[in-house]
N, C-alpha and C positions, 0 to 999 in steps of 0.2 A: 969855405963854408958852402959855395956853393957848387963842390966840386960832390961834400958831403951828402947834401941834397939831391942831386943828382944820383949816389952811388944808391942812396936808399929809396931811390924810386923806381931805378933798376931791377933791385932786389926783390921788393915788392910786386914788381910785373913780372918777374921771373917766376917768385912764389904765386902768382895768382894763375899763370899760364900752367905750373905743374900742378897744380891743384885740377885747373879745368880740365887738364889731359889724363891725370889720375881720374877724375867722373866719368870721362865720356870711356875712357877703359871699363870702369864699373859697369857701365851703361849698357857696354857689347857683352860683358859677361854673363850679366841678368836677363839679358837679352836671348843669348844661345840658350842660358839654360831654359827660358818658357819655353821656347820653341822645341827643343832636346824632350817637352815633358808633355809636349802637346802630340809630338808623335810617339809616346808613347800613351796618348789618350788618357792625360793624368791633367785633365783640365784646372783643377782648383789645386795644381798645384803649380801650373802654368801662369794661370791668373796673378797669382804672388808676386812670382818674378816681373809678370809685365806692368803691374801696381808699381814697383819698386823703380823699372824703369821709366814710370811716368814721371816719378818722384826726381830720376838724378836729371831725368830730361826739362825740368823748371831750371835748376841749375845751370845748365847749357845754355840753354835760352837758344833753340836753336831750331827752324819749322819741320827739319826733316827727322830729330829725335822725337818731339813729339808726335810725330806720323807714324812710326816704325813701333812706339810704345801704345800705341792706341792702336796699330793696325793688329798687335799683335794681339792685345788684352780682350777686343772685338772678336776675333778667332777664338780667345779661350773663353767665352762668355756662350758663343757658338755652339758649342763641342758641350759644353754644362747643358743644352738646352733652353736656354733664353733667350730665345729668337728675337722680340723687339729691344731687351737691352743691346745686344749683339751687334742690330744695326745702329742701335744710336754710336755707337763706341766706335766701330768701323765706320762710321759718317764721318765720326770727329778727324779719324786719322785721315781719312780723305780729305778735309778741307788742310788740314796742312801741308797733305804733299802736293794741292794745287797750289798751294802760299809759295811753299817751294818750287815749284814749276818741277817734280819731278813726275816724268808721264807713268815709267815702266811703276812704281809706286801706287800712282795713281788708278793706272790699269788694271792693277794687281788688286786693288778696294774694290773697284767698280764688279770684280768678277767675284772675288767673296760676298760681296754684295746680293750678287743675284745667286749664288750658291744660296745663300741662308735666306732669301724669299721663295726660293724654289722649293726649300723645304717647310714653309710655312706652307705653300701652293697660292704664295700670291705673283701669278704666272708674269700678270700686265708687268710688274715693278722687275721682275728677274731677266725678263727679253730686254727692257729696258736698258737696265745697267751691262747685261753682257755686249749688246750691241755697241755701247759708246768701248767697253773695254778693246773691242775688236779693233773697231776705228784706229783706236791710240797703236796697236799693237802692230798696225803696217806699216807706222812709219815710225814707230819705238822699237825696232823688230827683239822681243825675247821669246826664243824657242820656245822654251816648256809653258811659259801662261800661256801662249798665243794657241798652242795646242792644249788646253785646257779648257780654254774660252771656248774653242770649235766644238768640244767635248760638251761643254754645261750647255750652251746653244741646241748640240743636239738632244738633252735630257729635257731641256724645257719641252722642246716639240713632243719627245716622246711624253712629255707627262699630259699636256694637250690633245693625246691621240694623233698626230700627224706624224707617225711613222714613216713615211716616205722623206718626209724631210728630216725626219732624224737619221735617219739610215745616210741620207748624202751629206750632213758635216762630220756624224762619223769615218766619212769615208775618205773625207779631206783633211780630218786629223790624223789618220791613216797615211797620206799623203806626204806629211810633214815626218815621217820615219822618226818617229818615238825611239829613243831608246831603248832596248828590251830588258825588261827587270825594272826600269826608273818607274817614278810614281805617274808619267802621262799616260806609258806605256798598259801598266796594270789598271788604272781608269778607265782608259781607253775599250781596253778587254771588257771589263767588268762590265762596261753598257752595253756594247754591243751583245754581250749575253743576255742580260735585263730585255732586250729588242729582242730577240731572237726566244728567250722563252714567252716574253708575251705575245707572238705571232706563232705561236704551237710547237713551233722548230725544237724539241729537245734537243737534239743530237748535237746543235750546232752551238747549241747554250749553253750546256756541258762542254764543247770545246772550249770555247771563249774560254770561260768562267776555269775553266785550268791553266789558260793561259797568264789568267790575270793572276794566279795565283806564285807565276815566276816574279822572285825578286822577297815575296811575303808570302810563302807557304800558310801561316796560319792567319791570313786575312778574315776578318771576322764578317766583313760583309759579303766577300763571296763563297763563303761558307753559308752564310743565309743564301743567297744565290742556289747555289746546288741541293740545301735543305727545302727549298721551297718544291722546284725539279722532284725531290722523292716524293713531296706528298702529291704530288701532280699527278708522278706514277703512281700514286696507291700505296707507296711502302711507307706505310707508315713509323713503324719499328725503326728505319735507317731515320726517316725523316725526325722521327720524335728523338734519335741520339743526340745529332747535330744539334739541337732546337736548345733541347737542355744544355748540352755542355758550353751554347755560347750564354745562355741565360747566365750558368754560374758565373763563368770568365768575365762576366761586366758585369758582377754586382758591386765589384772593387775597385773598379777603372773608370765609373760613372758613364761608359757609353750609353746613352737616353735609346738613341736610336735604334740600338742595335737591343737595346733591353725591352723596348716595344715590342719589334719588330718578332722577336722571339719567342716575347709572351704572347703573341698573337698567332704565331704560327702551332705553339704548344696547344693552344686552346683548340684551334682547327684542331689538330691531330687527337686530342683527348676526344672531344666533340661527335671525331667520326668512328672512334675505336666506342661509341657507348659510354664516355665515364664523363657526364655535364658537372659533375662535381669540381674533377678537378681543372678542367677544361673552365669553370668559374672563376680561381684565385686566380690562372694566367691570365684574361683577359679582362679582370675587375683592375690587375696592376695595368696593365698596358694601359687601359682608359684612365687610371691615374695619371701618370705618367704624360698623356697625350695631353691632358687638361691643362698638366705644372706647362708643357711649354708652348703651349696652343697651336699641337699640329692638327689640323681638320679631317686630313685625309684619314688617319690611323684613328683620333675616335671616334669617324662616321664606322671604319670596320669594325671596331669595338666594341661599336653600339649594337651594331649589325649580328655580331657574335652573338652578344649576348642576349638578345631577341631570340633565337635559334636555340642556345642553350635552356633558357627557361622554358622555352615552349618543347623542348625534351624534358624536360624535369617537371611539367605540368604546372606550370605556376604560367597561367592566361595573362593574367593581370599586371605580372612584370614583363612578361613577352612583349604587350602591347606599350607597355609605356617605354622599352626599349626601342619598342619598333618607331615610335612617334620621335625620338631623338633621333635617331637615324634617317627618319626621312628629313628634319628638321636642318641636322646635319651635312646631308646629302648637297638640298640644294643649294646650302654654303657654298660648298666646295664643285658645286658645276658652274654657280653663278662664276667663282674664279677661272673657274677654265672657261669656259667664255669670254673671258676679257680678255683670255691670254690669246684665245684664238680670234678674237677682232684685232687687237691690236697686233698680231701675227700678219693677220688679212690686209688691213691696213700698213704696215710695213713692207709686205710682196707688191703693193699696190704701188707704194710710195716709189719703191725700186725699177718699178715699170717704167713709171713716168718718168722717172731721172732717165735711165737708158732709150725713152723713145725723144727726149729736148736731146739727149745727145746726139743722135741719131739724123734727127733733124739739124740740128748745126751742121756734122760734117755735110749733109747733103747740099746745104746752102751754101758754104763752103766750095762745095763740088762744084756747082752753078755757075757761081762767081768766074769761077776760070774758062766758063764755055763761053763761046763767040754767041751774040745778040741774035743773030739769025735761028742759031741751035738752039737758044734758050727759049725762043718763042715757038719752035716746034716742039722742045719737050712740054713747054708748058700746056698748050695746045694739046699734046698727047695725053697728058695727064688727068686734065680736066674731061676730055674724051671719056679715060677711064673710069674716073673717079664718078661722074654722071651714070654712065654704066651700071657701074656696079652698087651707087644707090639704087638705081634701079631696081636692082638683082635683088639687095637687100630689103628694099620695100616689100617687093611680090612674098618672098622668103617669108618677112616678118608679118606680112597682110595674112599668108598662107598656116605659119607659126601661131599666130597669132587667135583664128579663125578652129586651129585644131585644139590650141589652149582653152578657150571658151566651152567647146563642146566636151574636153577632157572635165573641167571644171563644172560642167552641169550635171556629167555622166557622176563625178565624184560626188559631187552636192545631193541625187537621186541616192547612189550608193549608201553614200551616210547616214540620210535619212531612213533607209530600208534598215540600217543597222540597229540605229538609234530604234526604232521599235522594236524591234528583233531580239537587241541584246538581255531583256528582263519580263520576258514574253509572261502573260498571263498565267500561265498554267505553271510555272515552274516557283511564281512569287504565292500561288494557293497554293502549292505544295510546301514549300516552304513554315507559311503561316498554319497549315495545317498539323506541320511537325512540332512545330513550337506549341499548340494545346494539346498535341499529344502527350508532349513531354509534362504538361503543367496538369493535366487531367490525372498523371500517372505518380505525379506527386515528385516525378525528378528535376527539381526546382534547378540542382546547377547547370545538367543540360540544355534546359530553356534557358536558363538565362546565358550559358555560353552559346548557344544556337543563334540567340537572340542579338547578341553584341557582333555576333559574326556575320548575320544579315543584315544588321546597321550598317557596319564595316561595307561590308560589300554594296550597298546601295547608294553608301556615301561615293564612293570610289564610281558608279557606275554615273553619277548624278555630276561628281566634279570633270570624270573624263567622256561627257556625253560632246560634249564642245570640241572638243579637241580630234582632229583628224590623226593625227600621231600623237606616239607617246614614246618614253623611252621604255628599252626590253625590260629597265630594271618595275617600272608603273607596270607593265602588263604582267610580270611575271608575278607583284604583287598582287594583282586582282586574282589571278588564276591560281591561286593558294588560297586566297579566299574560297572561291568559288567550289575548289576541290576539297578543303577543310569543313565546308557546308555538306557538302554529296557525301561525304564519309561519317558524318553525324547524320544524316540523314538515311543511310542504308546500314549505319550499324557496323559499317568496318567492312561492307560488302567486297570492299578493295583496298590497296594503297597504291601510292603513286610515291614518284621519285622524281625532281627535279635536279638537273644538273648543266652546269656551265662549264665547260674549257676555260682553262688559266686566262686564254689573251680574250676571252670575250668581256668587253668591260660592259655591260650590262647598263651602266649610266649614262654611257656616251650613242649608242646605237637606237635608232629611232625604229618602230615599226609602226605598222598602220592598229589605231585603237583596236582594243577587244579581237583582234585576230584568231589567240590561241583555243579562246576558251569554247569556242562552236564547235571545233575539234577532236577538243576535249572530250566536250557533253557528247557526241556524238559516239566514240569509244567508249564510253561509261553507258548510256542507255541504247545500244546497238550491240555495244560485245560484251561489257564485262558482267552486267544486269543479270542477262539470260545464262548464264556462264554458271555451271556445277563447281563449287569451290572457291577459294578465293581468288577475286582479280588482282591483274596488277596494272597500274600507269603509268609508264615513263617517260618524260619528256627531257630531248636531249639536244643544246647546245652549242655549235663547234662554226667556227670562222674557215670559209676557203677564200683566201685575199681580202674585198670587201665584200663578202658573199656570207651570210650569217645564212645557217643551217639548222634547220629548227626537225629533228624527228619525233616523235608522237607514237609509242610504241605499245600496245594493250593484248592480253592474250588471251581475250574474247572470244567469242564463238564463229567469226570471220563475216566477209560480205555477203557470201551466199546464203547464210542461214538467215544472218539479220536483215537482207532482202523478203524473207520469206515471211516474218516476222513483223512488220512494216503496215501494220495497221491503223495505229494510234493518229489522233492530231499530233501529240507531241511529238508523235515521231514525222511526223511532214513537218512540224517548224521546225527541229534537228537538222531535217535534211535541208531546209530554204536556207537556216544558217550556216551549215557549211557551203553551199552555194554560192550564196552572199561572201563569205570571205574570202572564198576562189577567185572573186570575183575583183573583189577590192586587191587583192594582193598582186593581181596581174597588174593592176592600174596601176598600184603604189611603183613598182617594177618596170611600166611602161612596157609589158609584151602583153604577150596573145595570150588571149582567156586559156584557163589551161594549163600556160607552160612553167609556172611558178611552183606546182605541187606535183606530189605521185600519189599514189595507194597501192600496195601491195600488199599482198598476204604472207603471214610466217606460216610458214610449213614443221610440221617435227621430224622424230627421225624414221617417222613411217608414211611420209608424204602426208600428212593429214594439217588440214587447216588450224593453225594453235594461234591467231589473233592479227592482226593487221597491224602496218605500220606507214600512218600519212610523213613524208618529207615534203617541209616547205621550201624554198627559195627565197630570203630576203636580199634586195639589195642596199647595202648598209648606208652605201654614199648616194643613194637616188634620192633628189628631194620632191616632196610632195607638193607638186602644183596645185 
């Protein structure tokens, strides 16, 4: 009987053991195929399988299958574009695989982790988690994450603006000899392209960006890579192929990103070829699109677009209330990088300190093993120096110090001289004079568009009278105002043209307030004023290392005649202001009065004077004491 008993409990462990080895088989099947469907960017059909494997993984009852089904459901929730479901679900797999104590797992969460906050642009949370991934991954050594993680690390930076430090983990992923054609390898390319067009470098971005394309010839995102590169150059025609053909290719495959990114480049390319029409459906989708998965960066540009577009299609009233989300928007997404760059700041800091207690150990260490007589002569020599060179350092810092105060009065006088200067009398009656022009004359939308636009501009002039800097993107907004004022005010006497270079990010670049616009005014009523015909105004953009380049281009009637002509008051406070801002911009800069700008004249093709053109000098990383 009890031999019976026995035989049937055997049986029954038997059957229970091939049942569990039957699921956990199911398990790896369902398993390959998410992933099989994930690389092929078929997210919600990925998601199914990894559902399914959550399902046989209860069955199992085991911490590493639920790890691997949630790490993977996390990835395809990612890829849908639902950035906060995505981390909760790759959280969950996380806390399993530390149940499990498995690292390489672990480390593998931690860095998808900061992938899918990096594309929200919540920077703090993505250095975060990459760095612990790092950690694990020196003494978990797996090749390909560990060159991954050096990779994401470097894109954090670059999306912080600290290029320099992204260029050197690139360069230590680089180091670790990628495979050519594997997925670290073609990553690896792809940024360092992304780096390299956003620092002006075409030629070298375009290599990249080919490079990355061994292994995945029809890679969809460095194909945007190279389609961005054409509209840079100007071709639009190549640029608006690309744009389209990946728009169609992912309306099937749900890439979110790349369906953004595409209709946003469409839009640019409609936008500048004159058709705001249709340059509207691609960038009304992307702003959809950005909303479903609340990425900030793409519908601050969205917004941005679409500000630009309506204000070509004449519709004021939506231009502006675009423009008020974008700024809105905007300072979301700085306030994020900001944190990304403190807690960057604070992490370099952190890393000092550890290296300088280390530092100090071995030397006490060193000590230790010197004879008593030696140790009281080093120490003695030490203290020697160290008295010294406080010394050195007081006088230095007395001296520092002493030149800081007088920088800081000279700037405190400067600003003040601006702050009067920037909304001079004569220019706010003419203003108000134009506006009963326009209401005497019975052209009611004029004035009241004049009118909304001197609001605009006074508001701007009122909230940035405080502030010693601003960023390029705050000044270049005032100076459209300012210019969209003088061009309703002369009747179309001119137009102007503002334009940025690709790597100049506009939002992160500080200048000294109201800089551009003394400049301005000064080639509007100096050259293009007196001027037979129509004028024109160009102000043009371009980064040399941290050296922002600001040209100023009008084809005016030049200096010597507008010399001649230099009668008016208004034309002495023209001149005090650009004086004033010669003056401020050397300070900002820290050189010699002077050596921050030029003037020169355009010449035509018969030597004759055809307009001026001022170059400023900004330095991008000097901060304003």
């Amino acid at each position: 009987m009890r031999k019976a008993v026995f035989l049937i409990l055997i049986s029954c462990l038997a059957s229970f053991l091939a049942v569990a080895e039957t699921k956990e088989q199911q398990w790896k099947t369902v398993l390959q195929e998410g992933y099989y469907a994930l690389r092929k960017f078929m997210p919600e059909e990925a998601l199914k399988n990894f559902d399914e494997a959550i399902i046989l993984a209860r069955v199992i009852d085991k911490p590493y299958y639920y790890a691997e089904s949630y790490f993977g459901a996390g990835q395809a929730i990612w890829y849908d574009g639902r950035f906060d479901n995505a981390i909760d679900t790759v959280t969950i797999g996380l806390q399993y695989f530390r149940e499990g104590q498995h690292a390489v797992g672990t480390a593998s969460s931690l860095r998808i982790l900061s992938n899918i906050y990096d594309d929200k642009g919540d920077y703090e949370n993505a250095f975060k988690n990459v760095i612990q991934a790092l950690d694990l991954y020196k003494t978990n050594r797996d090749q390909q994450n560990y060159v991954l993680s050096l990779i994401q690390l470097g894109s954090i930076y670059k999306g912080i603006g600290d290029y320099d430090a992204a260029a050197d983990y690139y360069k230590r992923a680089a180091a670790e000899n990628p495979v050519v054609g594997e997925y670290p390898y073609r990553e690896l390319n792809y940024r360092v392209g992304q780096l390299f067009a956003l620092r002006g470098n075409i030629d070298s971005a375009r290599l990249f960006y080919k490079k990355a394309l061994n292994g995945n010839p029809n890679s969809k995102v460095v194909r945007q890579g190279l389609a961005d590169i054409l509209l840079y150059e100007k071709k639009y025609d190549a640029a608006l192929q690309i744009y389209d053909s990946l728009s169609k290719e992912t309306k099937s495959k749900a890439d979110i990103n790349i369906i953004i990114t595409s209709s946003i480049g469409l839009g640019k390319v409609y936008l500048r070829l004159g058709k705001p029409d249709q340059a509207l459906v691609h960038v009304t989708e992307a702003l959809y699109w950005s909303v479903q998965r609340g990425a900030r960066q793409t519908k601050r540009d969205a917004y941005y677009l679409l500000s630009a577009i309506y204000e070509a299609k004449g519709d004021a009233a939506q231009a502006l209330k675009y423009l008020k989300s974008y700024e809105a928007e905007k300072d979301s997404v700085v306030s994020d990088k900001l944190k990304g760059q403190l807690f960057s700041f604070k992490r370099k800091t952190e890393m000092a300190e550890l290296k300088s207690l280390r530092d100090e150990r071995m030397l006490a260490e060193q000590k230790i093993s010197v004879g008593k007589t030696r140790q009281k002569i080093l120490l003695f020599s030490i203290i020697g120096i160290l008295l010294a060179a406080a010394a050195v350092v007081f006088l230095i810092s007395l001296r520092h110090k002493n030149e800081k105060l007088r920088l800081q009065q000279r700037a405190a006088d400067l600003e003040m001289q601006a702050l009067r200067a920037q909304m001079n009398p004569h220019f706010i009656f003419n203003c108000l004079s134009a506006i009963n022009h326009f209401i005497l004359n019975k052209e009611t939308e004029k004035a009241s568009d004049y009118l909304t636009q001197f609001s605009r501009l006074l508001r701007t002039v009122l909230v940035n009278a405080g502030k010693p800097i601003v960023t390029l993107e705050e000044e270049l907004s005032m100076l459209r105002l300012y210019l969209n004022m003088e061009q309703l005010r002369f009747k179309d006497a001119f137009e102007y043209y503002i334009y940025a270079d690709a790597d100049v990010q506009v939002s992160m670049v500080n200048v000294p307030s109201f800089l551009l616009q003394p400049f301005c005014e000064n080639a509007i009523w100096h050259g293009l004023l007196h001027k037979d015909g129509k004028g024109k105004l160009d102000v043009y953009l371009r980064m040399e290392g941290d050296t922002l380049i600001c040209t100023i281009k009008d084809n005016g009637i030049g200096r010597d005649k507008a010399a001649q002509l230099k009668t008016r008051s208004a034309d002495k406070i023209g001149s005090f202001g650009h004086k004033l801002s010669a003056e401020r911009l050397s300070l900002f800069n820290k050189e010699k009065p002077g050596a921050s700008f030029t003037i020169t004249d355009v010449k035509n093709d018969r030597g004759e004077v055809a307009g001026t053109i001022v170059t400023l000098r900004i330095n991008s990383k000097q901060e304003y004491d």
